[in-house]
FIKOLDREN-49519 format. One record per residue (C-alpha): residue in one letter; x, y, z. Coordinates in Angstrom, 2 decimals, m for minus. Each point is the difference from the previous one (the first is absolute). Example, Ala and Ser with C-alpha at 12.3 -4.5 7.8 and 13.67 -1.06 7.14 Angstrom:
2
+------+---------+---------+---------+
! resn !    east !   north !      up !
+------+---------+---------+---------+
!    A !   12.30 !   m4.50 !    7.80 !
!    S !    1.37 !    3.44 !   m0.66 !
+------+---------+---------+---------+
end
This chain:
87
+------+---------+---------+---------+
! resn !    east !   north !      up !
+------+---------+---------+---------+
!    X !    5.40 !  m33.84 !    3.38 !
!    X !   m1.66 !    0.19 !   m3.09 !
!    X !   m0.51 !    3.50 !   m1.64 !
!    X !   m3.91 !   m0.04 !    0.28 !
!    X !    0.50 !   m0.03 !    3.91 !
!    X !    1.21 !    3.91 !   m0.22 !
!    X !   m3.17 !    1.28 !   m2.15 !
!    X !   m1.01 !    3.17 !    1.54 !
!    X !   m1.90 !    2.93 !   m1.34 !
!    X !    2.44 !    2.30 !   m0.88 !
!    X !   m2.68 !    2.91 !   m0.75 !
!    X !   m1.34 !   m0.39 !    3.72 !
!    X !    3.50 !    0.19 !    1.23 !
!    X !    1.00 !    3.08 !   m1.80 !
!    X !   m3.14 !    1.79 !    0.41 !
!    X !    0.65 !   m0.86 !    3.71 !
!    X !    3.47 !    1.61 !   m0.17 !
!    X !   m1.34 !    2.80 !   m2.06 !
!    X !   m2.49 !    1.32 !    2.45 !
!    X !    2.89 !   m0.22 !    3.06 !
!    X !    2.15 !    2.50 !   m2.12 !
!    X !    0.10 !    3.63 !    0.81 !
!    X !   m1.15 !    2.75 !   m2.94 !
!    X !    2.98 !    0.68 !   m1.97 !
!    X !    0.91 !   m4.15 !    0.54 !
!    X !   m3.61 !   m0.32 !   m1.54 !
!    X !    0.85 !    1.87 !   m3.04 !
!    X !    3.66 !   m1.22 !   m0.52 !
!    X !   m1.74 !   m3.69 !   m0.17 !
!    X !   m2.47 !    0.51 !   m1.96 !
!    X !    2.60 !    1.77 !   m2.46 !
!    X !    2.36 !   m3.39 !    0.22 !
!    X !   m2.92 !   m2.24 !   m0.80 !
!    X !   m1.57 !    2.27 !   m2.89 !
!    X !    4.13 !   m0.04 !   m1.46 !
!    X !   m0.21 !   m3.72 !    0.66 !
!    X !   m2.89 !   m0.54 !   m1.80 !
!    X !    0.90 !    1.99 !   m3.18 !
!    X !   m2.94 !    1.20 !   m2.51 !
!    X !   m3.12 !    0.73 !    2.07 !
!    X !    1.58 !   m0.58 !    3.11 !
!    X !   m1.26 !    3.31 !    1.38 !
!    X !   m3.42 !   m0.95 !   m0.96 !
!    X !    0.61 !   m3.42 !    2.10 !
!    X !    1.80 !    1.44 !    2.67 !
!    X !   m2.93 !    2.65 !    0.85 !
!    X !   m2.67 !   m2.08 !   m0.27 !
!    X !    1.32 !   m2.97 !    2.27 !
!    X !    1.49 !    2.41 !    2.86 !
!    X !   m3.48 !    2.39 !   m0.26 !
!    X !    2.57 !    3.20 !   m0.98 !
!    X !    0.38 !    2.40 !   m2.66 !
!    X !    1.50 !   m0.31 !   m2.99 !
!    X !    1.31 !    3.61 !    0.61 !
!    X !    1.83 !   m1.63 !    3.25 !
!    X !    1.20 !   m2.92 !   m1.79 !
!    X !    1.96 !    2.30 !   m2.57 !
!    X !    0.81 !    2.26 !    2.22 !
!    X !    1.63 !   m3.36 !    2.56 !
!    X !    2.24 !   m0.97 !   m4.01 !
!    X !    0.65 !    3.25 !   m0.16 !
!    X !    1.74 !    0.35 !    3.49 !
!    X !    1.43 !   m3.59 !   m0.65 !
!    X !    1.59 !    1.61 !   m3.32 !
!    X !    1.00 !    2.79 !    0.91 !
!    X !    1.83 !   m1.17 !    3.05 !
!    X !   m0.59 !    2.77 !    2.04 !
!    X !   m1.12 !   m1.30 !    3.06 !
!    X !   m0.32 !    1.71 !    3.41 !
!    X !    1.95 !   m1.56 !    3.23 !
!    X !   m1.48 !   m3.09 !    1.57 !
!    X !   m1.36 !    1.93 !    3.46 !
!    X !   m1.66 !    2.51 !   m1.64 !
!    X !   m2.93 !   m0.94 !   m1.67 !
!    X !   m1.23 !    3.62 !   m1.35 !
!    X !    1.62 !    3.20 !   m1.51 !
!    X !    0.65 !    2.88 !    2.70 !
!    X !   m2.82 !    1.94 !   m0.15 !
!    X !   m2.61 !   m1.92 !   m0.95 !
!    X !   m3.58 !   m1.40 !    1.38 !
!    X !   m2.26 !    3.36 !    1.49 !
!    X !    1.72 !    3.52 !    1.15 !
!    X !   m0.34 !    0.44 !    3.75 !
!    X !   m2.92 !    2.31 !    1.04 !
!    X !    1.75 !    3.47 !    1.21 !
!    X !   m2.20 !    1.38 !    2.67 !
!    X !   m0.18 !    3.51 !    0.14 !
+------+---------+---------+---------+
end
């Protein structure tokens, strides 16, 4: 098999991948690929996924700082809206 046979669009197939991925997976990506991509990177990153460049930084940042929650929890305890207390 020659090596034109496995041309594939790589940018499909990750953007593919990307959308599948939960939030924080999202964010920890997009921080990989902005590292991976060096100067700019965050520029590229945000404008190819459709994200922030806030969320980018904030994905290296995580990725840096390796501080990373547990695998089945996908947000901090006591996040998202405070339950409505009826009176």
């Amino acid at each position: 098999m020659k090596k034109s046979d496995f041309d594939y669009d790589i940018d499909k197939y990750s953007l593919l991948f990307f959308n599948n991925l939960s939030e924080k997976n999202k964010r920890l990506y997009a921080g990989i690929e902005s590292m991976r991509l060096g100067y700019n990177g965050v520029n590229e990153v945000a404008g190819k996924f459709g994200m922030h460049k806030h969320t980018v930084r904030r994905g290296r940042k995580e990725l840096l700082s390796e501080d990373l929650l547990p695998r089945e929890q996908v947000r901090r305890s006591g996040g998202g809206r405070k339950k409505k207390s009826i009176p």
